[in-house]
N, C-alpha and C positions, 0 to 999 in steps of 0.2 A: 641800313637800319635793320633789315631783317638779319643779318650776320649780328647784331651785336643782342639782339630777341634770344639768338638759339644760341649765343656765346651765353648769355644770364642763364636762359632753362636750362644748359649743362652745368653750370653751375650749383644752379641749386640741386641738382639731383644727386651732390654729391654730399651734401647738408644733410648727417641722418637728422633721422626721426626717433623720434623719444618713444619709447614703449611705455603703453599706460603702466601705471603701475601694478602690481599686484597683490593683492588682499592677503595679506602676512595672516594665516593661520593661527589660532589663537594657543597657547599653551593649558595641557588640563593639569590642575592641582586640588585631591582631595583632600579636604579640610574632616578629620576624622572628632567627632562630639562625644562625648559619654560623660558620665558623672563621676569624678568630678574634672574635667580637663578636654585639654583641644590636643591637636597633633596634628603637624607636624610643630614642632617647638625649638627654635624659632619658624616661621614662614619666611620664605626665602624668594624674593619677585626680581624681575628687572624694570625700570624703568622705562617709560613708553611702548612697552611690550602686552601686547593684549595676552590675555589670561583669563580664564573661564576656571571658578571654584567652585567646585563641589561638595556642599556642606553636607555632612553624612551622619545624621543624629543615629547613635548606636546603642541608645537608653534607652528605658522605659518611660522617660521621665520628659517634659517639653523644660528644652535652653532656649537661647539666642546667641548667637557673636555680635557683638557690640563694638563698634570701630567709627569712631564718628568721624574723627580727623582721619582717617584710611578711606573712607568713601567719599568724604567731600572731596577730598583730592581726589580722587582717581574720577576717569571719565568711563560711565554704566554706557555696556553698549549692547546689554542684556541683562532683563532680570533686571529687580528692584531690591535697594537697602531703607527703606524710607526708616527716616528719623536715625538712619547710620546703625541698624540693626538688621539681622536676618532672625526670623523666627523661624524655630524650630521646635515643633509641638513631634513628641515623640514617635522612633523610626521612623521622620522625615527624611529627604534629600531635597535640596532648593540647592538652585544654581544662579550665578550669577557671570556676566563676561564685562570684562572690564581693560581699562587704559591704567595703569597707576602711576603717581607722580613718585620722583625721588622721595626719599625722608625711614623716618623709623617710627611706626604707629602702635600704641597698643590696643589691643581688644581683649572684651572678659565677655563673660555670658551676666545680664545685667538683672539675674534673678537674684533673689533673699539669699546671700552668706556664699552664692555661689563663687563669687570672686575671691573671697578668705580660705574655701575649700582648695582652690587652686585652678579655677577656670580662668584663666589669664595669658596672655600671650604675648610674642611682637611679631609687627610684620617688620622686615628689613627690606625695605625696596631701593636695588642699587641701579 
């Protein structure tokens, strides 16, 4: 009985062990604002890929990015879009880190005529 104890304990010592995983570092991508337009054009993400945006309002003037469908999908694991917008009241920077799901989304800045001036975008998340 004891022979067949230290025959199993060798056994399992030979069973690795799983290493926890480790916290995938997030990617940074500046999201650059001004009037009248966003940049980079398109936004370019990976799917399940965490990413941290850095909105960088570079006007005098207060925007938003507006992506409704882009932040309902994607999972906030910092920072808030509440109602699927980032405000941006002039020379701001707001950040946000995130999970994004597959798909093709667009975002405008959701102020008066700003979107016909040319504040419009997509994001490509592959």
């Amino acid at each position: 009985m004891l022979g067949s104890r230290l025959a199993a304990a060798a056994a399992l010592s030979l069973i690795p062990i799983a290493a926890p995983a480790i916290a995938q570092p997030a990617a940074q991508l500046t999201v650059d604002v001004w009037s009248f337009g966003f940049g980079p054009k398109p936004i370019h993400l990976r799917a399940g890929q965490p990413v941290t945006l850095t909105f960088v309002n570079r006007s005098g003037s207060s925007h938003d990015f507006t992506a409704h469908g882009f932040f309902s999908n994607s999972r906030i694991l910092a920072g808030s879009a509440g109602e699927g917008e980032i405000d941006l009241p002039c020379h701001a920077v707001r950040t946000i880190t995130l999970i994004p799901r597959a798909g093709r989304y667009s975002a405008h800045c959701s102020h008066f005529m700003h979107k016909q001036m040319g504040m419009q975008d997509l994001i490509v998340v592959d």
